[in-house]
N, CA, C and O of each residue as an XYZ file, in Angstrom:
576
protein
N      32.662    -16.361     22.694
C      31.419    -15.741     23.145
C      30.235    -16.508     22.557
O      30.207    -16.840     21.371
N      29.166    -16.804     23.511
C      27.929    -17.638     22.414
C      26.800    -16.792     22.486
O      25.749    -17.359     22.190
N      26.712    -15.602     22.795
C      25.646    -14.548     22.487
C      25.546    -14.892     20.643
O      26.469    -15.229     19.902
N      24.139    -14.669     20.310
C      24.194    -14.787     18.769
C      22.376    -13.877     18.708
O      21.375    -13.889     19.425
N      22.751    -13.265     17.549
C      21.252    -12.633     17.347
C      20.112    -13.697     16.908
O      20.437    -14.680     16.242
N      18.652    -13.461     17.330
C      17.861    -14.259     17.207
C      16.506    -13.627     16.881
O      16.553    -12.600     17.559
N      15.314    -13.624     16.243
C      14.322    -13.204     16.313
C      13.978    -13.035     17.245
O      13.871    -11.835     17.500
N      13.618    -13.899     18.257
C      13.296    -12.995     19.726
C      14.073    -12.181     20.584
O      13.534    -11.736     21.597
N      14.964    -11.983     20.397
C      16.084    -11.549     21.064
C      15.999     -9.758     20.171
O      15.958     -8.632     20.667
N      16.002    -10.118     19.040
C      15.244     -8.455     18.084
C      14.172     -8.084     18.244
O      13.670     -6.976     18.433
N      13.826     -9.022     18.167
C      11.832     -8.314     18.690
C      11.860     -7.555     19.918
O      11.363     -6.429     19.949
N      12.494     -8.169     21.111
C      12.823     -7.680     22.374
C      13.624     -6.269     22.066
O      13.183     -5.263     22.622
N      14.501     -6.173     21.415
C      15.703     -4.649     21.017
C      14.786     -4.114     20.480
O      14.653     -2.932     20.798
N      13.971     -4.563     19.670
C      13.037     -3.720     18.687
C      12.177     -3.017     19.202
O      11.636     -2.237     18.418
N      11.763     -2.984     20.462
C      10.551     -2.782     21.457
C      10.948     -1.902     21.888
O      10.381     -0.823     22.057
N      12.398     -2.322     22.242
C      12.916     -1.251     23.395
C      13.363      0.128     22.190
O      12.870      1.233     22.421
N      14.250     -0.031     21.010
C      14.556      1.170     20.695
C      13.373      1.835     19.904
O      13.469      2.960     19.413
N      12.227      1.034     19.816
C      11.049      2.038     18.954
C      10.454      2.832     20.281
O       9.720      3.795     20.059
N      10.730      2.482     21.590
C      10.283      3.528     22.712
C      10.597      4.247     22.814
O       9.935      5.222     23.170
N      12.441      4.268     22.452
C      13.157      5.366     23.146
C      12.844      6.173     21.753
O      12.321      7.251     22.038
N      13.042      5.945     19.899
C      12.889      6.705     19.380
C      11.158      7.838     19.550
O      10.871      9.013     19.320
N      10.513      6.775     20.002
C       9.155      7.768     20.533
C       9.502      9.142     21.182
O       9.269     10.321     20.912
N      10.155      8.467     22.147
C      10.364      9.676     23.325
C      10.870     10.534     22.990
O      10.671     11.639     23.495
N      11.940     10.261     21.739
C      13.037     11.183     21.261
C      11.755     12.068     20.317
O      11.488     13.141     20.857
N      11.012     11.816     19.136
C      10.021     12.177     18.526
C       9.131     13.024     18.977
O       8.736     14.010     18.355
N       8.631     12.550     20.514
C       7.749     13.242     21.093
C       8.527     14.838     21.833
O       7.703     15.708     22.116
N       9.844     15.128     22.079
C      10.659     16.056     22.363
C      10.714     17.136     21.459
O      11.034     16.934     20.288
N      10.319     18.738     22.054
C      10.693     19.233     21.190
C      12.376     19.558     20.294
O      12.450     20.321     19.331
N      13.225     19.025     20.700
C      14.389     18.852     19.928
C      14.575     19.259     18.582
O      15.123     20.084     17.851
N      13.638     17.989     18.638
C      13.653     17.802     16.811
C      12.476     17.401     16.130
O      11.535     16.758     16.596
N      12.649     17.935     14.747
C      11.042     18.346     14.097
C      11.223     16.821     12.923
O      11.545     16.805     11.735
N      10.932     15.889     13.682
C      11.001     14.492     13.074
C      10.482     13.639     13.705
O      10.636     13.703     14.925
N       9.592     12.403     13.085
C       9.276     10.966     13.766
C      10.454     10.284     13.032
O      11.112     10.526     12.020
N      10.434      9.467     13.843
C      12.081      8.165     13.833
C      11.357      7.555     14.331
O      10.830      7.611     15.442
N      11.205      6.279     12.716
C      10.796      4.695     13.175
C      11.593      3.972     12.681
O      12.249      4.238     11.674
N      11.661      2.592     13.558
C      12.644      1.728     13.138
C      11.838      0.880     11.893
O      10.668      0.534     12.060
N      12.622      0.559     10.549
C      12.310     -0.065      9.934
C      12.489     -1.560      9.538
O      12.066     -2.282     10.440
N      13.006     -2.287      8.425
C      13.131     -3.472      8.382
C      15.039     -3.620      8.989
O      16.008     -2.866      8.902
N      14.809     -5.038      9.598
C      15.960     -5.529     10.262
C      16.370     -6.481      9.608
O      15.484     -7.270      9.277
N      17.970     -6.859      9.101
C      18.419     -7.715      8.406
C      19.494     -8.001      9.719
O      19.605     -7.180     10.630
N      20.076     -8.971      9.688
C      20.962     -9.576     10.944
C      21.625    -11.142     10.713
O      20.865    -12.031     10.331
N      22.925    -11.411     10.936
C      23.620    -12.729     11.500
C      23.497    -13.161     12.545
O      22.679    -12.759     13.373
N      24.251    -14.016     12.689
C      24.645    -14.511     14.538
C      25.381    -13.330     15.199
O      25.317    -13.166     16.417
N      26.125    -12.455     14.343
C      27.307    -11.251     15.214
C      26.304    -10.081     14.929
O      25.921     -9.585     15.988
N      25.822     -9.555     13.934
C      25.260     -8.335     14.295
C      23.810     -8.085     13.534
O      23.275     -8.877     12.758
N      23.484     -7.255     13.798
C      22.132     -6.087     13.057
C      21.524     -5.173     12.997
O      20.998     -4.511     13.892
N      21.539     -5.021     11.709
C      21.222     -3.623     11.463
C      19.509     -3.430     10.704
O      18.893     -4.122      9.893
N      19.166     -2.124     11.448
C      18.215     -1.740     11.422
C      18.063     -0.501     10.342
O      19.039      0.184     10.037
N      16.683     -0.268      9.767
C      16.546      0.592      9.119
C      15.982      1.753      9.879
O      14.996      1.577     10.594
N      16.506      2.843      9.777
C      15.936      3.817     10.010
C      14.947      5.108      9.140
O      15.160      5.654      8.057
N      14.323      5.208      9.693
C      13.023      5.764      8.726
C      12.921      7.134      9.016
O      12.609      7.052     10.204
N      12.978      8.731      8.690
C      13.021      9.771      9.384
C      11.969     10.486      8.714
O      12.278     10.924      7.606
N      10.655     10.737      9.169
C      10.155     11.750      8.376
C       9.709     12.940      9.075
O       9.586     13.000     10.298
N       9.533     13.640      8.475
C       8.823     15.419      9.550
C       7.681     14.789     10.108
O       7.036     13.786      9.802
N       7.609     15.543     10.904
C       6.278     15.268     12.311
C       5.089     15.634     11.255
O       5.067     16.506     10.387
N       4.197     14.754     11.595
C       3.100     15.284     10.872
C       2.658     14.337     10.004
O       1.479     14.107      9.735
N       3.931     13.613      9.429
C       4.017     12.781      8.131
C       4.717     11.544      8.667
O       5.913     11.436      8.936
N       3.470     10.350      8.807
C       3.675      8.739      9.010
C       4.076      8.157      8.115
O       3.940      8.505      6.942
N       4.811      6.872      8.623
C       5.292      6.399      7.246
C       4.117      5.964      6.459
O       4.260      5.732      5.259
N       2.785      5.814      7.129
C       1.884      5.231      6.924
C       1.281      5.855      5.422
O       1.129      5.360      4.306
N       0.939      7.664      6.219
C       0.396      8.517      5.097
C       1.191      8.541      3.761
O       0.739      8.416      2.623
N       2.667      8.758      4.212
C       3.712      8.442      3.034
C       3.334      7.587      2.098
O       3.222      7.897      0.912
N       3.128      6.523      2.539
C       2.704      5.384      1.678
C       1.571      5.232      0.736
O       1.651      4.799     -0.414
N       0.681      5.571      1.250
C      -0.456      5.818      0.646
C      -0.698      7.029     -0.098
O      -1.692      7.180     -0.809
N       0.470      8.145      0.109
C       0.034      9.241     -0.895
C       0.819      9.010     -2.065
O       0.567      9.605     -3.112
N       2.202      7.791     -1.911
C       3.104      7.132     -3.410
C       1.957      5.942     -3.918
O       1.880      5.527     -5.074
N       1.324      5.617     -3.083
C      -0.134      4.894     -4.006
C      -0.781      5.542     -4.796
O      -0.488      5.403     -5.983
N      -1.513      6.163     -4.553
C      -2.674      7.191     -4.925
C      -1.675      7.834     -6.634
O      -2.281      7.942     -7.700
N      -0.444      8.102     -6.522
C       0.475      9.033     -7.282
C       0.584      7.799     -8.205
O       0.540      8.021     -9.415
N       0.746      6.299     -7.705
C       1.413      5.597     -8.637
C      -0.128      5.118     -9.303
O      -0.108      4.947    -10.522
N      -1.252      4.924     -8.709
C      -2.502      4.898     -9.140
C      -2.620      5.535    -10.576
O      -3.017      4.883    -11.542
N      -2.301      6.668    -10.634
C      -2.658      7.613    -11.375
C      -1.407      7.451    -12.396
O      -1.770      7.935    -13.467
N      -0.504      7.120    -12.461
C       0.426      6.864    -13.625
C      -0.057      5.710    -14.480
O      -0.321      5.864    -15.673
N      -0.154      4.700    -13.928
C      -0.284      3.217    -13.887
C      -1.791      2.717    -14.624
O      -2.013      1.599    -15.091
N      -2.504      3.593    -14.591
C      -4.229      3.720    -14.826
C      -3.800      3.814    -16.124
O      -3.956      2.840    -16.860
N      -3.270      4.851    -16.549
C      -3.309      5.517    -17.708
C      -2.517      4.026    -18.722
O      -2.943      3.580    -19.787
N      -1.607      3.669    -18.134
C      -0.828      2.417    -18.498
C      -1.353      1.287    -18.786
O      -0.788      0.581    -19.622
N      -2.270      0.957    -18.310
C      -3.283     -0.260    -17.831
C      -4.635      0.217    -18.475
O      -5.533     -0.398    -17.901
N      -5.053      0.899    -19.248
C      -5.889      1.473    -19.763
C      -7.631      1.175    -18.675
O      -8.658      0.499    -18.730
N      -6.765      2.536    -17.529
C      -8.158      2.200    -16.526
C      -8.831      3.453    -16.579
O      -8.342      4.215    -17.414
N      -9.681      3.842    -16.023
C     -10.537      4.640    -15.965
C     -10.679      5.430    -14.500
O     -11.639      5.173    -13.774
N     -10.025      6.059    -14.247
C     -10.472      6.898    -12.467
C     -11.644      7.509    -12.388
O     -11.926      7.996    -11.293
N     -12.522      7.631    -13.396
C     -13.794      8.597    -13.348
C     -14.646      7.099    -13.250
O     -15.328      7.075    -12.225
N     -14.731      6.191    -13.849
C     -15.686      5.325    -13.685
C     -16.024      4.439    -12.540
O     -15.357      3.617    -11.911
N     -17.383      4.889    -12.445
C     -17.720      4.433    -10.863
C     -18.311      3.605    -10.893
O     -19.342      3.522    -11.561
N     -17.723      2.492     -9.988
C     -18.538      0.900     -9.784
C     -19.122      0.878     -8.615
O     -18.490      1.284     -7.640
N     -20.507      0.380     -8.466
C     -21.243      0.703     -7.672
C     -20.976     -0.045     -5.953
O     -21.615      0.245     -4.941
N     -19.876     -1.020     -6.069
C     -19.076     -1.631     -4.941
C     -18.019     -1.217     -4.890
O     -17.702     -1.101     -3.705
N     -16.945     -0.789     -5.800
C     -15.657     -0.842     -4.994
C     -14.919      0.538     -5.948
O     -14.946      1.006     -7.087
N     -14.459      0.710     -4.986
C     -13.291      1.965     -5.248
C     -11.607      2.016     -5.805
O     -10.724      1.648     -5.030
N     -11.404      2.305     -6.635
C      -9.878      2.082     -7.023
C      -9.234      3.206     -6.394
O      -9.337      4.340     -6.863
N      -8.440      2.890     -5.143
C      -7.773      3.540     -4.533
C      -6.077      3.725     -4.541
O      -5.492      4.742     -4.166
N      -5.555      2.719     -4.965
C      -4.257      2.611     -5.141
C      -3.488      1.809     -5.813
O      -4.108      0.849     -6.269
N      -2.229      1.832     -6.084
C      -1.606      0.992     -6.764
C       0.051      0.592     -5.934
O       0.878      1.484     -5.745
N       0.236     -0.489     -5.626
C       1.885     -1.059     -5.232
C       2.524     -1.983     -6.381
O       2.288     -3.018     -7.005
N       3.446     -0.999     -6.274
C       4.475     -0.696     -7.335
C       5.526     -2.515     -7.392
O       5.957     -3.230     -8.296
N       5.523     -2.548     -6.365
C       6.407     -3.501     -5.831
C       5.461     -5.094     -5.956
O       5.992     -6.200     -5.846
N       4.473     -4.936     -6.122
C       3.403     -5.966     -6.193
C       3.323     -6.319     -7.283
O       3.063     -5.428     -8.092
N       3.536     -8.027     -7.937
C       3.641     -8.558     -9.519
C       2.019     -9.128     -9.913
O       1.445     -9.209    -10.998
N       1.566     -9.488     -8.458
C       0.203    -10.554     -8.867
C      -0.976     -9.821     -8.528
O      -1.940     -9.881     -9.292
N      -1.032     -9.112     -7.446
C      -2.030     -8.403     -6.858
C      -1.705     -6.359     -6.611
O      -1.725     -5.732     -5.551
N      -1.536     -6.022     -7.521
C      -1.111     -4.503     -7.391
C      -1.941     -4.121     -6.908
O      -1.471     -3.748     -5.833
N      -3.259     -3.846     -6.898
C      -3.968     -2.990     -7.658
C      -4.471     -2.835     -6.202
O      -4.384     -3.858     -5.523
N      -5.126     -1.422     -5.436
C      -5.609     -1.183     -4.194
C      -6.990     -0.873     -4.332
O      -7.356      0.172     -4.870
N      -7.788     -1.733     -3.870
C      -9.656     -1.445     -3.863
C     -10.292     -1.513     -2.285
O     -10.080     -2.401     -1.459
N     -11.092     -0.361     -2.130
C     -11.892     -0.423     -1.053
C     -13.267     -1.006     -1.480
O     -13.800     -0.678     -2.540
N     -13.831     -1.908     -0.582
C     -15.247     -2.135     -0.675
C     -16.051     -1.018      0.045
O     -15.725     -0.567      1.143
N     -17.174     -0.597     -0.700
C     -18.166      0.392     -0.333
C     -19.047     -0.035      0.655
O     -19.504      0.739      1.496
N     -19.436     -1.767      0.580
C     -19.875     -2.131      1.860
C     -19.832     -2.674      2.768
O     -20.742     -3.084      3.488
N     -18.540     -2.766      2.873
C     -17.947     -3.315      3.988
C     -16.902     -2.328      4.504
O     -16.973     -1.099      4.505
N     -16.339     -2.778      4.754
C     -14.529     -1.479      5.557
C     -13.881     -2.907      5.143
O     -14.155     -4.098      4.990
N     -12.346     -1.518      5.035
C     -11.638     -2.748      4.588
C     -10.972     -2.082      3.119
O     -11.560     -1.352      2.320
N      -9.640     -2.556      3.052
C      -8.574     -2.317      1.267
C      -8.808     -3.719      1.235
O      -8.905     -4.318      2.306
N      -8.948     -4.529     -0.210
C      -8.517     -5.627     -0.709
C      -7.384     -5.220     -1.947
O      -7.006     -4.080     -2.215
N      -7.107     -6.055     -2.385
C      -5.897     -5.966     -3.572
C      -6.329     -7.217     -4.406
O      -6.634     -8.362     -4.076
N      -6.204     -6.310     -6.105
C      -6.512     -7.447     -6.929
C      -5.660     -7.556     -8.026
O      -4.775     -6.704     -8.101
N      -5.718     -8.359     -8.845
C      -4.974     -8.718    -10.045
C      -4.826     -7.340    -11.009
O      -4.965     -6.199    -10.571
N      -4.533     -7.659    -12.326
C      -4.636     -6.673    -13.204
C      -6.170     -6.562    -13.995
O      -7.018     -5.683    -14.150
N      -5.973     -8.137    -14.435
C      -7.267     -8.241    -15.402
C      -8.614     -8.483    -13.996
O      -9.694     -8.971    -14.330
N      -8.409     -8.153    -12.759
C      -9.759     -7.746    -12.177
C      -9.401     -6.803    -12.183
O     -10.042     -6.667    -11.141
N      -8.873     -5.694    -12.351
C      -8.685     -4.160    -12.036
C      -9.583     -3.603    -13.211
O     -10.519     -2.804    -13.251
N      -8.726     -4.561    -14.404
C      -9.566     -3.727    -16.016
C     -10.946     -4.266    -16.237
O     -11.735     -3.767    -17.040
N     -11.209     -5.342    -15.462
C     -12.948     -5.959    -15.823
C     -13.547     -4.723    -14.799
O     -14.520     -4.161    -15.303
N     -13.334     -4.441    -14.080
C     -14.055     -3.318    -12.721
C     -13.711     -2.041    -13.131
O     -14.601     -1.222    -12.899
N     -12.790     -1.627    -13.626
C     -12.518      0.161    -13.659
C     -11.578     -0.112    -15.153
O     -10.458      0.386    -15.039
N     -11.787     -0.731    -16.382
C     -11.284     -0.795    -17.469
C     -11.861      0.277    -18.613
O     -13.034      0.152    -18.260
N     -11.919      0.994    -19.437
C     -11.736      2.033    -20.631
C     -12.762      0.916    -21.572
O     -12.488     -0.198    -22.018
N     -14.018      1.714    -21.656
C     -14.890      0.347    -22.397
C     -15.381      1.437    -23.653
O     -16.162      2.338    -23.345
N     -14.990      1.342    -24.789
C     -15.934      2.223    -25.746
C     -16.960      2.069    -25.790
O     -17.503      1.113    -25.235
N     -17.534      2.888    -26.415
C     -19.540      2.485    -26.452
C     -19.981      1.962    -27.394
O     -21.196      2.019    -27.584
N     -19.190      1.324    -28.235
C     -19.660      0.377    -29.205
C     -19.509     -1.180    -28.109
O     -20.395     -1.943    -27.722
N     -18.474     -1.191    -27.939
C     -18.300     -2.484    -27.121
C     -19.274     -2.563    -25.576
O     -19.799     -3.520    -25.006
N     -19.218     -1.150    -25.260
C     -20.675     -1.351    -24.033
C     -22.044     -2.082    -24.634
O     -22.447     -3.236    -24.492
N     -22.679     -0.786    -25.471
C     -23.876     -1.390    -26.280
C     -24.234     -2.975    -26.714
O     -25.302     -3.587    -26.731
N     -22.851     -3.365    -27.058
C     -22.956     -4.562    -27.553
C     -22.880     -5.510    -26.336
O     -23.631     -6.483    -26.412
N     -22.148     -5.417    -25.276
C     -22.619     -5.987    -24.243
C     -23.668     -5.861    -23.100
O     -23.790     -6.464    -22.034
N     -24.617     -4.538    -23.890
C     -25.725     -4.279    -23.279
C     -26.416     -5.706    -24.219
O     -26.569     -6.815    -23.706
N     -26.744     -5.393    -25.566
C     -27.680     -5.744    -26.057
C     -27.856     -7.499    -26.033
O     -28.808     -8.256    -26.223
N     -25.715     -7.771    -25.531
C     -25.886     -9.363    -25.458
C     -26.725     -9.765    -24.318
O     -27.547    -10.651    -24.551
N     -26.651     -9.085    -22.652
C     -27.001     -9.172    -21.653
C     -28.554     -9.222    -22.011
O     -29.128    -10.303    -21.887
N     -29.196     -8.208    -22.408
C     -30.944     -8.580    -22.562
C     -31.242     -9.967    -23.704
O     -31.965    -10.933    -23.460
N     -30.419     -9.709    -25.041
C     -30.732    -11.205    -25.077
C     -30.728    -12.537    -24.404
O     -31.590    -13.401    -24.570
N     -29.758    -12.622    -23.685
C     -29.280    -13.875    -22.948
C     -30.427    -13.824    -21.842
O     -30.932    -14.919    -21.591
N     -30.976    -12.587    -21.056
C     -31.586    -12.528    -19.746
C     -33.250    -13.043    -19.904
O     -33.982    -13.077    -18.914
Protein backbone atom coordinates (compact mmCIF):
# COMPACT_ATOMS: atom_id res chain seq x y z
CA UNK A 1 0.00 0.00 0.00
CA UNK A 2 1.72 3.61 -0.58
CA UNK A 3 -0.94 5.73 1.19
CA UNK A 4 1.38 7.37 4.01
CA UNK A 5 0.32 10.27 6.41
CA UNK A 6 1.48 13.74 5.52
CA UNK A 7 0.93 17.26 6.83
CA UNK A 8 -1.34 18.11 4.22
CA UNK A 9 -3.11 15.20 4.04
CA UNK A 10 -3.86 16.03 8.27
CA UNK A 11 -4.56 19.40 7.84
CA UNK A 12 -7.20 18.21 5.29
CA UNK A 13 -8.62 15.26 8.22
CA UNK A 14 -8.14 17.98 10.61
CA UNK A 15 -10.71 20.29 8.94
CA UNK A 16 -12.94 17.77 8.33
CA UNK A 17 -13.15 16.14 11.95
CA UNK A 18 -13.03 19.68 13.84
CA UNK A 19 -16.52 20.20 11.72
CA UNK A 20 -18.06 17.22 12.50
CA UNK A 21 -16.90 17.60 16.31
CA UNK A 22 -18.68 21.22 15.99
CA UNK A 23 -21.79 19.80 14.91
CA UNK A 24 -21.59 17.16 17.49
CA UNK A 25 -20.94 20.25 20.25
CA UNK A 26 -23.48 22.34 18.82
CA UNK A 27 -26.29 19.25 19.51
CA UNK A 28 -28.13 19.12 22.36
CA UNK A 29 -26.83 15.51 23.17
CA UNK A 30 -24.17 16.44 25.03
CA UNK A 31 -23.15 19.14 27.50
CA UNK A 32 -19.47 19.41 26.01
CA UNK A 33 -17.18 21.27 23.33
CA UNK A 34 -14.80 18.60 21.62
CA UNK A 35 -11.72 20.08 20.05
CA UNK A 36 -9.20 18.37 18.32
CA UNK A 37 -5.88 18.94 19.80
CA UNK A 38 -2.17 18.36 19.01
CA UNK A 39 -1.47 15.54 16.29
CA UNK A 40 1.55 13.28 16.49
CA UNK A 41 1.69 10.71 13.37
CA UNK A 42 4.05 8.18 11.05
CA UNK A 43 3.72 7.10 7.56
CA UNK A 44 0.89 4.26 9.00
CA UNK A 45 -1.03 6.21 11.47
CA UNK A 46 -2.29 9.28 13.78
CA UNK A 47 -3.36 10.15 16.52
CA UNK A 48 -5.04 13.06 17.66
CA UNK A 49 -5.63 14.72 20.89
CA UNK A 50 -8.78 15.14 22.10
CA UNK A 51 -9.76 18.01 24.27
CA UNK A 52 -13.36 17.79 26.15
CA UNK A 53 -14.52 20.61 28.12
CA UNK A 54 -18.24 21.71 29.37
CA UNK A 55 -19.94 24.12 27.04
CA UNK A 56 -19.30 27.36 28.18
CA UNK A 57 -15.60 26.69 28.88
CA UNK A 58 -12.92 27.19 25.74
CA UNK A 59 -9.89 25.76 25.77
CA UNK A 60 -8.99 29.24 25.29
CA UNK A 61 -10.62 30.65 28.71
CA UNK A 62 -9.11 27.44 30.35
CA UNK A 63 -5.92 28.65 29.59
CA UNK A 64 -5.86 31.83 30.65
CA UNK A 65 -7.64 31.26 33.94
CA UNK A 66 -4.25 28.41 34.71
CA UNK A 67 -2.32 31.77 33.82
CA UNK A 68 -3.77 34.24 35.91
CA UNK A 69 -3.62 31.12 38.93
CA UNK A 70 -0.01 30.41 37.96
CA UNK A 71 0.59 34.38 37.91
CA UNK A 72 -0.25 34.51 41.32
CA UNK A 73 1.90 31.57 42.70
CA UNK A 74 4.92 32.46 40.71
CA UNK A 75 4.82 36.42 41.73
CA UNK A 76 5.17 35.55 45.12
CA UNK A 77 8.28 33.26 43.92
CA UNK A 78 9.86 35.81 41.76
CA UNK A 79 9.46 38.41 44.32
CA UNK A 80 6.79 40.49 42.15
CA UNK A 81 4.35 42.72 43.14
CA UNK A 82 0.46 42.39 41.70
CA UNK A 83 -0.59 45.67 43.39
CA UNK A 84 2.10 47.72 41.68
CA UNK A 85 0.99 49.66 38.87
CA UNK A 86 3.12 50.60 35.88
CA UNK A 87 1.83 53.21 34.05
CA UNK A 88 2.21 51.03 30.48
CA UNK A 89 1.83 47.58 31.03
CA UNK A 90 -0.10 45.10 32.94
CA UNK A 91 1.09 41.77 34.46
CA UNK A 92 -1.42 39.48 33.36
CA UNK A 93 -0.09 36.05 33.32
CA UNK A 94 2.35 33.56 33.67
CA UNK A 95 3.30 30.10 31.24
CA UNK A 96 4.44 27.60 33.17
CA UNK A 97 5.91 25.73 30.30
CA UNK A 98 7.90 28.86 29.08
CA UNK A 99 11.97 28.90 30.19
CA UNK A 100 12.95 32.40 28.44
CA UNK A 101 9.88 34.43 28.10
CA UNK A 102 7.15 33.35 30.88
CA UNK A 103 5.91 36.14 31.97
CA UNK A 104 2.29 37.53 30.27
CA UNK A 105 2.03 41.57 29.81
CA UNK A 106 -0.61 43.62 28.16
CA UNK A 107 0.31 47.03 26.80
CA UNK A 108 -2.11 49.81 28.02
CA UNK A 109 -1.52 51.53 24.73
CA UNK A 110 -1.72 49.56 22.34
CA UNK A 111 -3.90 45.99 22.21
CA UNK A 112 -2.11 43.21 22.25
CA UNK A 113 -0.27 40.29 25.20
CA UNK A 114 3.56 40.48 24.79
CA UNK A 115 5.72 38.02 26.90
CA UNK A 116 8.87 38.86 28.70
CA UNK A 117 11.85 37.53 30.44
CA UNK A 118 12.13 37.24 34.20
CA UNK A 119 14.52 40.05 34.99
CA UNK A 120 12.03 42.36 32.69
CA UNK A 121 9.15 41.11 34.73
CA UNK A 122 11.13 42.15 38.17
CA UNK A 123 12.57 45.63 36.65
CA UNK A 124 8.54 46.46 35.74
CA UNK A 125 6.42 44.81 38.59
CA UNK A 126 9.54 43.80 41.07
CA UNK A 127 9.15 44.26 45.30
CA UNK A 128 11.34 47.57 45.67
CA UNK A 129 11.78 48.68 49.47
CA UNK A 130 11.75 52.30 50.16
CA UNK A 131 15.08 52.65 51.09
CA UNK A 132 16.20 51.33 47.72
CA UNK A 133 13.30 53.50 45.91
CA UNK A 134 14.46 56.80 47.65
CA UNK A 135 17.82 56.09 46.78
CA UNK A 136 17.00 55.67 43.28
CA UNK A 137 14.85 58.64 43.50
CA UNK A 138 17.55 60.79 44.83
CA UNK A 139 20.20 59.15 42.20
CA UNK A 140 17.70 60.07 39.26
CA UNK A 141 17.51 64.02 40.30
CA UNK A 142 21.13 64.05 40.74
CA UNK A 143 22.08 62.63 37.45
CA UNK A 144 18.94 64.72 35.68
Amino acid sequence: MTDKFSKPILRNLRISLQDILKAESKSDKIPFELTLGNCSFDEDQAKFQLIVTFKGNSVEDIAKKKQKEDLEHYAKYFGLDLERKHPRYTLVGYKIKSRKLPWIITDNQKSGEYIISDDQAKKLFGKQDVDTFLKGQREAQANG
